[in-house]
C-alpha positions as CSV (number, residue, x, y, z in Angstrom):
1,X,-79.1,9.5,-114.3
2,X,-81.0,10.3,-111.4
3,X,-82.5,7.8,-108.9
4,X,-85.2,9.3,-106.5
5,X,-86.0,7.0,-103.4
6,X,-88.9,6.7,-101.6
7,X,-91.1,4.9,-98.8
8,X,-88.9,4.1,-95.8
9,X,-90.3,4.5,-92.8
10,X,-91.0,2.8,-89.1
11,X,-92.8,-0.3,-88.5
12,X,-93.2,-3.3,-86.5
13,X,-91.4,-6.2,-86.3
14,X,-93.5,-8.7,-88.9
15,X,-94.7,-5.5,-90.8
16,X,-94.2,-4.4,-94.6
17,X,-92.8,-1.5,-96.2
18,X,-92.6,-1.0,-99.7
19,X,-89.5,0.9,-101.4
20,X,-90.0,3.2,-105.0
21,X,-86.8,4.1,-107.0
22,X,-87.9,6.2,-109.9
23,X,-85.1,6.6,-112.3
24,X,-84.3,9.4,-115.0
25,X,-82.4,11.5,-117.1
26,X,-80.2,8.7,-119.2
27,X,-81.7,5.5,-118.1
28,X,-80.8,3.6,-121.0
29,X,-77.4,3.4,-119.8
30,X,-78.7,1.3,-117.0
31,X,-78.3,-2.5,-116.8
32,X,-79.4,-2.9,-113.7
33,X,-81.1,-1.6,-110.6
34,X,-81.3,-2.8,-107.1
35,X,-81.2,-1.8,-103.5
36,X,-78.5,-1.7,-101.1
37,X,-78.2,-0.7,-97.2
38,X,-76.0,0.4,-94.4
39,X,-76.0,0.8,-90.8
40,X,-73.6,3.1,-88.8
41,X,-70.1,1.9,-89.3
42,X,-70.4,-1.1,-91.8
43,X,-70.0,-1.2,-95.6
44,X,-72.9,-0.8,-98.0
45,X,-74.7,-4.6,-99.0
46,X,-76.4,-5.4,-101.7
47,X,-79.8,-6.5,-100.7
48,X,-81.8,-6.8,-103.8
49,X,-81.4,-6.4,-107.8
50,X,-83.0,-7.1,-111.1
51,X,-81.4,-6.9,-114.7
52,X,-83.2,-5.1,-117.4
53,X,-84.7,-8.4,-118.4
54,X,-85.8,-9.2,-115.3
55,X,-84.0,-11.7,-113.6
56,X,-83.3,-11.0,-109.5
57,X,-80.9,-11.8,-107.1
58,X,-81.5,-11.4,-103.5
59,X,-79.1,-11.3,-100.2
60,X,-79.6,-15.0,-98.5
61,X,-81.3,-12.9,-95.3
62,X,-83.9,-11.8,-96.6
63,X,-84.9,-13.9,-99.2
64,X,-89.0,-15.2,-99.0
65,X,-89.3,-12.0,-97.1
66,X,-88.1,-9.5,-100.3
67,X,-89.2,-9.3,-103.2
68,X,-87.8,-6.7,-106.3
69,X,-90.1,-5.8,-109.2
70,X,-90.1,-3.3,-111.7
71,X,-92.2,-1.1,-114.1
72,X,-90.5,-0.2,-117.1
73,X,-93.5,2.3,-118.1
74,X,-92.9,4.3,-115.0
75,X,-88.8,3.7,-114.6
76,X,-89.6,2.7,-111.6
77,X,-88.3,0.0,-109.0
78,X,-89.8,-2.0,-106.4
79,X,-88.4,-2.9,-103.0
80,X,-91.8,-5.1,-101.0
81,X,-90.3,-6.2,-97.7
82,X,-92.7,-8.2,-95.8
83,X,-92.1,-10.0,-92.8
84,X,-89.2,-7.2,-91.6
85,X,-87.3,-8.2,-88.3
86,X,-85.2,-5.7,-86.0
87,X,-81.9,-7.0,-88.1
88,X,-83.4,-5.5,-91.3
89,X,-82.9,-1.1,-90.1
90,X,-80.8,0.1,-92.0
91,X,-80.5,3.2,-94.8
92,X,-81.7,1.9,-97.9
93,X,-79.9,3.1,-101.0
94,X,-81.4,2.5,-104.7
95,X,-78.7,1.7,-107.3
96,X,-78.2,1.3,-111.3
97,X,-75.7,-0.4,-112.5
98,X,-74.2,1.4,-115.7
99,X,-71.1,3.0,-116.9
100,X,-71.0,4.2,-113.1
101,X,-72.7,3.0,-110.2
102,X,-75.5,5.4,-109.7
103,X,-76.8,6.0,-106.5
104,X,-80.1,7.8,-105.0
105,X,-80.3,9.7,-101.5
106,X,-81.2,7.1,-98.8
107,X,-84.3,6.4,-96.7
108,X,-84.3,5.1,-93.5
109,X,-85.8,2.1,-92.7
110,X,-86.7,1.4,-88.8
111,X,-87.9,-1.8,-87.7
112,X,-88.8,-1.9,-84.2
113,X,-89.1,-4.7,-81.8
C-alpha cells in the first residue's frame, strides 16, 4: 500500500486548507484511513479517521472545525480544515489502518497568526 499526501501549505489564522490522501497498490487490506500530526519533539496524534463504511472519529480540538470524507472511486481521502488556529501547525501524516499501519510522507501545515 501506498499513501500519497497532498495540500499542506500556509495560511492565516481562520483560513482553510484541504488535505488529499490517495491510496494504492493493496488497498483492500485497508480498514481504515485517517490523518495524524506532529510537531518537533511530541508523539504523533491522531486527528481525524473514517472506517471503510464511513463512520469518523475526530480529536476533541478540532472538532466543528474538521471534517474527513472520502471517495472510494478515486481511493482518495479528505482532510477540510476550516477555521485553523496557530495551535493546529503541525506535519500532517495520512494513515491506513490494515495488517500494518501504513503511513504516507508528511505535509506541513503552517498556520500563522
Amino acid at each position: 500500500v501506498q499513501l500519497q499526501a497532498s495540500g499542506g501549505g500556509l495560511v492565516q489564522a481562520g483560513g482553510s486548507l484541504r488535505l488529499s490522501c490517495a491510496a494504492s497498490g493493496n488497498i483492500f487490506s485497508i480498514n481504515a484511513m485517517g490523518w495524524y500530526r506532529q510537531t518537533p519533539g511530541k508523539q504523533r496524534d491522531l486527528v481525524a479517521a473514517i472506517s471503510n463504511g464511513g463512520a469518523t472519529s475526530y480529536v476533541g480540538s478540532v472538532k466543528g472545525r474538521f471534517t474527513i470524507s472520502r471517495d472510494n472511486a478515486k481511493n482518495t481521502v479528505y482532510l477540510q480544515m476550516d477555521s485553523l488556529k496557530p495551535e493546529d501547525t503541525a506535519k500532517y501524516y495520512c494513515w491506513g489502518a490494515g495488517p500494518i499501519n501504513y503511513w504516507g510522507q508528511g505535509t506541513e501545515v503552517t498556520v500563522s497568526s
